[in-house]
N, C-alpha and C positions, 0 to 999 in steps of 0.2 A: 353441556352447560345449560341452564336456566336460563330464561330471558334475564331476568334481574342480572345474572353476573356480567351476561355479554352486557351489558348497556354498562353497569359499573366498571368494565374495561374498555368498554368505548369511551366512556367521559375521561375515564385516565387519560388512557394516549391521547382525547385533544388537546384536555389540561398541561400535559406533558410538551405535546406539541406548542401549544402555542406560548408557555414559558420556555422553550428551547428557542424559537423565532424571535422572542420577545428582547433575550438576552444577546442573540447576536443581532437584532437591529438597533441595540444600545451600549454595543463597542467602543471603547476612543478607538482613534487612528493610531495610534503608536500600537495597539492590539491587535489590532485586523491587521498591518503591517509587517508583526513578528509572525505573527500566524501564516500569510501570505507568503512571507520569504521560505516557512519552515519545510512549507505544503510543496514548495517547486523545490527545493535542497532534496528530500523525499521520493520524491518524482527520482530527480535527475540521476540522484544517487541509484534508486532502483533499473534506470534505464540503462547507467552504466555497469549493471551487476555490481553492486554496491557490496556489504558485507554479509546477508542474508540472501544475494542473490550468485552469489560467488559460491559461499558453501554447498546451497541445498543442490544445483546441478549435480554435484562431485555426488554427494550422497545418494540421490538418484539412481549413479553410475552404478554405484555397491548393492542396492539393494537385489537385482537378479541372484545375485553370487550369494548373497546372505539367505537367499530364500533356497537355493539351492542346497547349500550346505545345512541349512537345517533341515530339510527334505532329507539328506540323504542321511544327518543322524538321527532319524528319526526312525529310517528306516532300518539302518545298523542296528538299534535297540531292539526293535520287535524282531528283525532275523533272529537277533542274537540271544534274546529269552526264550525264544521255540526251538532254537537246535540245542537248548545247553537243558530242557528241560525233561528229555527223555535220560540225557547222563543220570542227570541228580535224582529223577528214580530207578535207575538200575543201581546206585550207589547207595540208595536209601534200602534197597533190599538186599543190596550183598550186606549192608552193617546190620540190618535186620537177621540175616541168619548166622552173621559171628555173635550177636549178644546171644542168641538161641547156643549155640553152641556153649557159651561161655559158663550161662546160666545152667545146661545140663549137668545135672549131680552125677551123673551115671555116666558121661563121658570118661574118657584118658586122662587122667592125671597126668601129662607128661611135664610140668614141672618138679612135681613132687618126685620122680622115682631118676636117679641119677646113672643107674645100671641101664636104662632103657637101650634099642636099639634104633635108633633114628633112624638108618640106610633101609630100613624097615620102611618105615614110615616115608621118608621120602621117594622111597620105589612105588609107592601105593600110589602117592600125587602124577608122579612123571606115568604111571602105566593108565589112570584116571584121564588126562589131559590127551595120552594117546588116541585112547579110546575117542574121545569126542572128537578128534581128529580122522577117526577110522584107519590109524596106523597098528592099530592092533592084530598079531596073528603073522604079520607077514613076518 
């Protein structure tokens, strides 16, 4: 800040100030009275854990457990995007090589031809899965 502003804000607040003093040294009494009564009502109330001082203890109480529970879903979320993230690319590569399949002209027609031998076909899958099993041979 400039000198010029700080002095323009020091004039304020005395300004300020002394029309703030000015207006409570020129009170009636039936004002400063209500006032006085409101100010000890306030107090007392607060002392007694009034309405505002009832609740916020209780809520106090909750906030560990609240901070916990979100701590721990928080940490659920990030487990749970890093272990589901190597599924969703092995999924995106097996559909990857059925569209390849699908799209090959030169593949098996096998819907088209109704003669076909399937037990064919399906002995090729189960002796394939063998293999990478290494139950093959015996």
């Amino acid at each position: 800040m400039s000198a010029s502003e700080e002095q323009r804000l020091e004039e304020f607040a005395r300004r300020t100030r002394n029309l703030l003093q000015h207006s409570v040294d020129h009170l009636d009494g039936a004002t400063r009275s209500r006032l006085t009564r409101a100010r000890y009502a306030a107090l007392e109330q607060a002392r007694a854990g009034g309405a505002l001082g009832a609740v916020l203890p209780q809520w106090r109480r909750w906030l560990p457990a609240g901070a916990i529970a979100a701590t721990a879903l928080a940490v659920l979320i990030v487990m749970g995007q890093q272990s589901h993230a190597p599924a969703l690319q092995a999924s995106a590569n097996i559909a990857g090589d059925d569209m390849e399949l699908l799209a090959d002209a030169d593949g098996l027609a096998l819907t088209q031809e109704a003669d076909e031998d399937y037990d064919f076909y399906e002995w090729a899958v189960n002796t394939a899965q063998d293999g990478e099993r290494g139950e093959v041979g015996s």
